[in-house]
DSSP file (Angstrom, degrees, kcal/mol; ACC not computed):
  #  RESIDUE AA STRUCTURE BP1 BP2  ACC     N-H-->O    O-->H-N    N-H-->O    O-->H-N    TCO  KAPPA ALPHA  PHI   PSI    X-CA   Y-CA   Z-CA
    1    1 A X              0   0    0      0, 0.0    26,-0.2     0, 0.0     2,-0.0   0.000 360.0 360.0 360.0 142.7   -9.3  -13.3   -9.7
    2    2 A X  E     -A   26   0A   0     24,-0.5    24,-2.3     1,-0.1     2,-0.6  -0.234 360.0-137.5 -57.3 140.1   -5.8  -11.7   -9.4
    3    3 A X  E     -A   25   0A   0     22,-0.3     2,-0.3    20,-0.0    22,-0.2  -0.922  19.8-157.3-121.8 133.5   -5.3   -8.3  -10.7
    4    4 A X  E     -A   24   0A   0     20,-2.9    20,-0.6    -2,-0.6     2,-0.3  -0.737   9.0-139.3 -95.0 143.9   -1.7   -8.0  -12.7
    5    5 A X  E     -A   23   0A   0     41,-0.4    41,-1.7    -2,-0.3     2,-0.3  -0.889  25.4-160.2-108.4 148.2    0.1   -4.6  -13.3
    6    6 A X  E     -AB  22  45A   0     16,-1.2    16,-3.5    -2,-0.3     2,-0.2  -0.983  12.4-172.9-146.5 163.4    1.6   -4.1  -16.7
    7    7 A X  E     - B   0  44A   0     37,-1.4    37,-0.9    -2,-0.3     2,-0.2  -0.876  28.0-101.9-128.9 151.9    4.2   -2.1  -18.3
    8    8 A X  E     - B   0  43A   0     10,-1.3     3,-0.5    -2,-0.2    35,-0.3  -0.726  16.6-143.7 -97.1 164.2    5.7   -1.2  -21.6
    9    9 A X  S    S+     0   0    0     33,-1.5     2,-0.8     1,-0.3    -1,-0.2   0.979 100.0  37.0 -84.1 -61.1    8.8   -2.6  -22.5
   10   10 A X  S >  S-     0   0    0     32,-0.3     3,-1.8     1,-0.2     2,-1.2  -0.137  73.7-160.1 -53.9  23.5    9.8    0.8  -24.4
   11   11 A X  G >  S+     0   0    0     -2,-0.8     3,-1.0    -3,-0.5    -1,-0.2   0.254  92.1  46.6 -50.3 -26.0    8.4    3.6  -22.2
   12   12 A X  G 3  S+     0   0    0     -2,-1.2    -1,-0.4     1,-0.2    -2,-0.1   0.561 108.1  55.6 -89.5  10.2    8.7    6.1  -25.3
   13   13 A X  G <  S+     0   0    0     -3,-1.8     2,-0.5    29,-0.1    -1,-0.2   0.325  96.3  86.5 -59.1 -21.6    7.2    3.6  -27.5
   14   14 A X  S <  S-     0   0    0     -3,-1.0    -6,-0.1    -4,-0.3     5,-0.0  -0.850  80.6-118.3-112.9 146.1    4.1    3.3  -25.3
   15   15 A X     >  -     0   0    0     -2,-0.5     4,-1.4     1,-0.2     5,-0.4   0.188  48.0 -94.3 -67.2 161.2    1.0    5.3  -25.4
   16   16 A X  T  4 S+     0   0    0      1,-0.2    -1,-0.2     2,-0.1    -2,-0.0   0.386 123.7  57.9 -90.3  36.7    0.6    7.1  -21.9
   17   17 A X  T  > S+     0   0    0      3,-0.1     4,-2.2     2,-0.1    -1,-0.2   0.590 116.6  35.4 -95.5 -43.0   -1.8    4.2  -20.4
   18   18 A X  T  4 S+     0   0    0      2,-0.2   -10,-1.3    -3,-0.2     4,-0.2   0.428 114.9  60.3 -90.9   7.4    1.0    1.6  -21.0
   19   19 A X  T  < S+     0   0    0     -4,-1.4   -11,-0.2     2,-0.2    -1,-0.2   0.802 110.7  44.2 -95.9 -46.9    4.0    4.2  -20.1
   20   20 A X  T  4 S-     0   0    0     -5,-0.4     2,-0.2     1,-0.2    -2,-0.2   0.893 119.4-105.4-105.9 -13.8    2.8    4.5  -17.3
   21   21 A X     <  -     0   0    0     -4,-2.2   -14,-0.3     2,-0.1     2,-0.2  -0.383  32.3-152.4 166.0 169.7    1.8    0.8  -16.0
   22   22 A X  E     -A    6   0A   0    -16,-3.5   -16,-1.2    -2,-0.2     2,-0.3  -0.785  13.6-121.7-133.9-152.7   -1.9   -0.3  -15.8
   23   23 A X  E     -A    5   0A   0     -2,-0.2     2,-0.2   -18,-0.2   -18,-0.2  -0.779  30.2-177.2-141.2 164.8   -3.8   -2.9  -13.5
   24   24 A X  E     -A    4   0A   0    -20,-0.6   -20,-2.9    -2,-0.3     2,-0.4  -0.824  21.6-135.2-153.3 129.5   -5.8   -6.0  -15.3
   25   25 A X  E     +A    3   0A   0     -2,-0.2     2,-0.3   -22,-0.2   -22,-0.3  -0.954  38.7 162.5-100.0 142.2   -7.8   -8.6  -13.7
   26   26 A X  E     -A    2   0A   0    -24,-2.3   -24,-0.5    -2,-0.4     4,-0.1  -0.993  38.6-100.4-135.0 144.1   -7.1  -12.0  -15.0
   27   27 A X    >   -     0   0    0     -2,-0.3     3,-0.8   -26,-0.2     0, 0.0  -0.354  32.3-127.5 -31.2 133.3   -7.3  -15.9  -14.4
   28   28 A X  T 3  S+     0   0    0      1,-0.3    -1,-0.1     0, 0.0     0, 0.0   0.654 111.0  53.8 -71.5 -13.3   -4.6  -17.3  -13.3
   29   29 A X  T 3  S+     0   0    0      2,-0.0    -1,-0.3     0, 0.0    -2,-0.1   0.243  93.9 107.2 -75.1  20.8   -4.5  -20.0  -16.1
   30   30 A X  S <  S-     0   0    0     -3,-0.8     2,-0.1     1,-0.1     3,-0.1  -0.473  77.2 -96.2 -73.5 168.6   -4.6  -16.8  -18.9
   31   31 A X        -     0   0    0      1,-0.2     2,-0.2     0, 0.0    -1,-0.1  -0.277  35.9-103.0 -68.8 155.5   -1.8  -15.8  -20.8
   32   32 A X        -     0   0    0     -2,-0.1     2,-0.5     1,-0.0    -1,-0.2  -0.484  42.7-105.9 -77.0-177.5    0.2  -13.2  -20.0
   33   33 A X        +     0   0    0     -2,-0.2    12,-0.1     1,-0.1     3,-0.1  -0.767  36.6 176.2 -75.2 126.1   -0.4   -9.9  -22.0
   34   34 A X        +     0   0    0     -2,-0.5     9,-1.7     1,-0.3     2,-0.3   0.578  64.7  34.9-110.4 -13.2    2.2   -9.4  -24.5
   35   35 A X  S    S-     0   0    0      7,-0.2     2,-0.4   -27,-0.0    -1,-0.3  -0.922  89.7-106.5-136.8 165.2    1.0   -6.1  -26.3
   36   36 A X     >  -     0   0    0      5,-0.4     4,-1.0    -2,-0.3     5,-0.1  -0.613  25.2-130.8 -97.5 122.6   -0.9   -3.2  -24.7
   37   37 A X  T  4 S+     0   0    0     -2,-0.4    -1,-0.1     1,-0.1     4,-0.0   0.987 102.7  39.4 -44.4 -56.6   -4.8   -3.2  -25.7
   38   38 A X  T  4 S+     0   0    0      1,-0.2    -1,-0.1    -3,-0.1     0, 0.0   0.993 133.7  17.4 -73.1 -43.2   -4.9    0.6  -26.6
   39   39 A X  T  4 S-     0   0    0    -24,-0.0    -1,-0.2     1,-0.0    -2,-0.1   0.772  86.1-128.6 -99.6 -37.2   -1.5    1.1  -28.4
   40   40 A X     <  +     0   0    0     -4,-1.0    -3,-0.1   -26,-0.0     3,-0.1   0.213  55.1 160.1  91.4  -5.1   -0.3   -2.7  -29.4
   41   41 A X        -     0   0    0     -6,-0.2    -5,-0.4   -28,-0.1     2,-0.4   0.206  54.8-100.1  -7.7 173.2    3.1   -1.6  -27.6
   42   42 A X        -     0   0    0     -7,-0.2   -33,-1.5     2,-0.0   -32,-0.3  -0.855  56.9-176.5-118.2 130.3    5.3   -4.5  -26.5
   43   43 A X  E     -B    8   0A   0     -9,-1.7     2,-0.3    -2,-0.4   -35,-0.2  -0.720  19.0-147.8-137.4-172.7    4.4   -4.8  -22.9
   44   44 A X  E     -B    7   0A   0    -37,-0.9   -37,-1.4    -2,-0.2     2,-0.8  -0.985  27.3-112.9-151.0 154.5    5.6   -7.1  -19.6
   45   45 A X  E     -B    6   0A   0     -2,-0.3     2,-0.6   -39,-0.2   -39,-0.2  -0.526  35.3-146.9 -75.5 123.7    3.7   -8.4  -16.4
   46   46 A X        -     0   0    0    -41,-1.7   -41,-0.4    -2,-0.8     2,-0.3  -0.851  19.8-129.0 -98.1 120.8    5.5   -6.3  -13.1
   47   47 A X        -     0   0    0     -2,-0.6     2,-0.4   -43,-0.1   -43,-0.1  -0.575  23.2-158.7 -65.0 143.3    5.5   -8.4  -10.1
   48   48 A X        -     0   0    0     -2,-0.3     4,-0.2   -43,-0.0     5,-0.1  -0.969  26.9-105.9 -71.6 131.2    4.3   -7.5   -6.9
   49   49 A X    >   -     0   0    0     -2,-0.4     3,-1.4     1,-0.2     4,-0.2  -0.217  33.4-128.6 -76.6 164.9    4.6   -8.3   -3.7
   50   50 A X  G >  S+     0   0    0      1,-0.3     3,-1.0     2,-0.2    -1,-0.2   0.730 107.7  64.0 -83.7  -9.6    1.5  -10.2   -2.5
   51   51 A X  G 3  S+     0   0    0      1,-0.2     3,-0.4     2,-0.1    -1,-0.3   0.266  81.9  81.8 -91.7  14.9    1.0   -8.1    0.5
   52   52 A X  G <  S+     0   0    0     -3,-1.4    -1,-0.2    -4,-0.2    -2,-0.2   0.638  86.7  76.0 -77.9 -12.5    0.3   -4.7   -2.1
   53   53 A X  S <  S+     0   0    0     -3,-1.0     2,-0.2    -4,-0.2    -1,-0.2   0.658  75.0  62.9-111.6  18.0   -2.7   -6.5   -1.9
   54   54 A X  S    S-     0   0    0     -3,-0.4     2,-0.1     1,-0.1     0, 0.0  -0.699  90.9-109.8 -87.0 154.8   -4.9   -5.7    2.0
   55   55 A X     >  -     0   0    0     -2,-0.2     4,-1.6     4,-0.0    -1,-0.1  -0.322  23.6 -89.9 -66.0 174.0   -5.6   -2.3    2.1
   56   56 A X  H >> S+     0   0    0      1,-0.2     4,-2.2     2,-0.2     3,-0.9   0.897 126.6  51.1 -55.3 -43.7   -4.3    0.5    4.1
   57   57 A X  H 3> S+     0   0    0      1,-0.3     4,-3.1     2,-0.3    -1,-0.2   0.955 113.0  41.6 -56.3 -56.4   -6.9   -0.1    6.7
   58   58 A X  H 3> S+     0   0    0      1,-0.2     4,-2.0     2,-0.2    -1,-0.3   0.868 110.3  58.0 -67.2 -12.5   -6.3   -3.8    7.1
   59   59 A X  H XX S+     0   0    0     -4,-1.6     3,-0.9    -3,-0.9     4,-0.8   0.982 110.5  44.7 -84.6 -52.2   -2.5   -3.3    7.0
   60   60 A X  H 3X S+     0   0    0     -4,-2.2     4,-1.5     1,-0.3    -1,-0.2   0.665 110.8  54.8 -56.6 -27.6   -2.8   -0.9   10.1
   61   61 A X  H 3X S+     0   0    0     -4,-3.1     4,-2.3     2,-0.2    -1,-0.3   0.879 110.2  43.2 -83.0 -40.0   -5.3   -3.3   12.1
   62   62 A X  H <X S+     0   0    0     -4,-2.0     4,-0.7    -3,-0.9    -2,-0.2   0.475 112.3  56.3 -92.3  10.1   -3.0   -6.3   11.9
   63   63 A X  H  <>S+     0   0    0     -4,-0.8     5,-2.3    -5,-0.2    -2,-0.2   0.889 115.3  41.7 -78.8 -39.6    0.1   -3.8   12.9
   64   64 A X  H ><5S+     0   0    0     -4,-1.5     3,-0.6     3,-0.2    -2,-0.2   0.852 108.7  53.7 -46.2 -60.0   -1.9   -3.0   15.8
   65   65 A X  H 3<5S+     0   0    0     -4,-2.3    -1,-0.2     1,-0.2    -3,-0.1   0.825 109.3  49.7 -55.9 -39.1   -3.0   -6.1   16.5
   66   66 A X  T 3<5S-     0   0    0     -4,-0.7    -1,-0.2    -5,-0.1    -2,-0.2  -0.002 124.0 -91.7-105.9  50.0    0.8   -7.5   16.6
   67   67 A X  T < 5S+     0   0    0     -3,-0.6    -3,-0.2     1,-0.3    -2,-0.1   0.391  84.4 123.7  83.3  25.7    1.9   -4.8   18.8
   68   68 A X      < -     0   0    0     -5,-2.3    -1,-0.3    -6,-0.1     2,-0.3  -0.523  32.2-173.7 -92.9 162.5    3.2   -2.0   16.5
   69   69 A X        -     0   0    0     -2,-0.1     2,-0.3    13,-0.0    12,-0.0  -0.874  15.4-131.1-152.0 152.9    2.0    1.7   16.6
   70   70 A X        -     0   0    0     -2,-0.3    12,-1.1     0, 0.0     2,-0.3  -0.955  15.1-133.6 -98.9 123.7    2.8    4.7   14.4
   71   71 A X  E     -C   81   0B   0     -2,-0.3    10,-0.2    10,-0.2     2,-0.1  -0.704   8.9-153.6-113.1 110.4    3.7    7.8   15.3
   72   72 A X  E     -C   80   0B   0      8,-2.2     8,-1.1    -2,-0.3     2,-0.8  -0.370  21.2-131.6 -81.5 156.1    2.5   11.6   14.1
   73   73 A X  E     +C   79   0B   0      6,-0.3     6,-0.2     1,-0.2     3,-0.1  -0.964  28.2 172.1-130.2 133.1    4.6   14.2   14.4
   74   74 A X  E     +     0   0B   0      4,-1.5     2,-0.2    -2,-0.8    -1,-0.2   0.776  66.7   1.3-109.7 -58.2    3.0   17.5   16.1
   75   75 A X  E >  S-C   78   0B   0      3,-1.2     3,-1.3     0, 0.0     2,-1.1  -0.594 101.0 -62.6-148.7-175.2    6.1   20.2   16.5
   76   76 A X  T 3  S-     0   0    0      1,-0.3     3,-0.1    -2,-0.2    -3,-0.0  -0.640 128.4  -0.9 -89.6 101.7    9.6   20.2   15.6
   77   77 A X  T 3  S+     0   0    0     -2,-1.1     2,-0.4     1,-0.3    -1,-0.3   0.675 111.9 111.6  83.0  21.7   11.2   17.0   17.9
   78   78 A X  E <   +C   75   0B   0     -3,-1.3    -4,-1.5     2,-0.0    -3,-1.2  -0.992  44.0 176.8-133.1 123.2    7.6   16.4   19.4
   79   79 A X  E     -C   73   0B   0     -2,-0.4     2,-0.3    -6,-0.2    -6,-0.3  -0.993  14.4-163.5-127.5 147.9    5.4   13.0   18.5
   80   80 A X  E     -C   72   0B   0     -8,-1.1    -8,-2.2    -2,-0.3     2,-0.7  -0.820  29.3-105.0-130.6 158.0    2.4   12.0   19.6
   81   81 A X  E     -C   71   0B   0     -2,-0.3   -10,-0.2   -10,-0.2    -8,-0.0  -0.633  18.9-167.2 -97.0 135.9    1.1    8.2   19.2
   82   82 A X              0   0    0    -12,-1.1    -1,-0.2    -2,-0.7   -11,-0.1   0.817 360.0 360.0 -94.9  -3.7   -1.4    7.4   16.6
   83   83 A X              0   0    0    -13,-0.2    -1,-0.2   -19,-0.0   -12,-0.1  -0.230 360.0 360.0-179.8 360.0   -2.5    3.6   17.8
């Protein structure tokens, strides 16, 4: 099931779970959320793009894979490659 982020519409109106966003997994036929479970705040779903959702690991193995590498930096104008 898809995990949603939500937010409060008000940020000083919402209690500091819903001020500051929270994650929900839901069905994709549910409703959206319209009030915050702890606080009853007025709240809205924040989209996300779909690729928030490989981890760091997997996003670095298919950079790898399609020919990118990232780069550390050691000394002041000195980098070394990290894959």
């Amino acid at each position: 099931m898809p995990v949603y982020v939500y937010e409060a519409k008000d940020l000083e109106k919402g209690c500091p779970k819903c001020s500051k966003g929270f994650e929900t997994v839901q069905s994709i036929k549910d409703e959206h959320l319209t009030k915050c479970p702890a606080c009853g705040a007025e709240i809205y779903r924040v989209l996300q793009p779909s690729w928030l959702g490989f981890s760091k690991t997997d996003l670095h193995y298919r950079a790898k894979r399609a020919g990118f590498h990232s780069m550390k930096r050691i000394a002041k104008g000195e980098y070394e490659k990290m894959y």
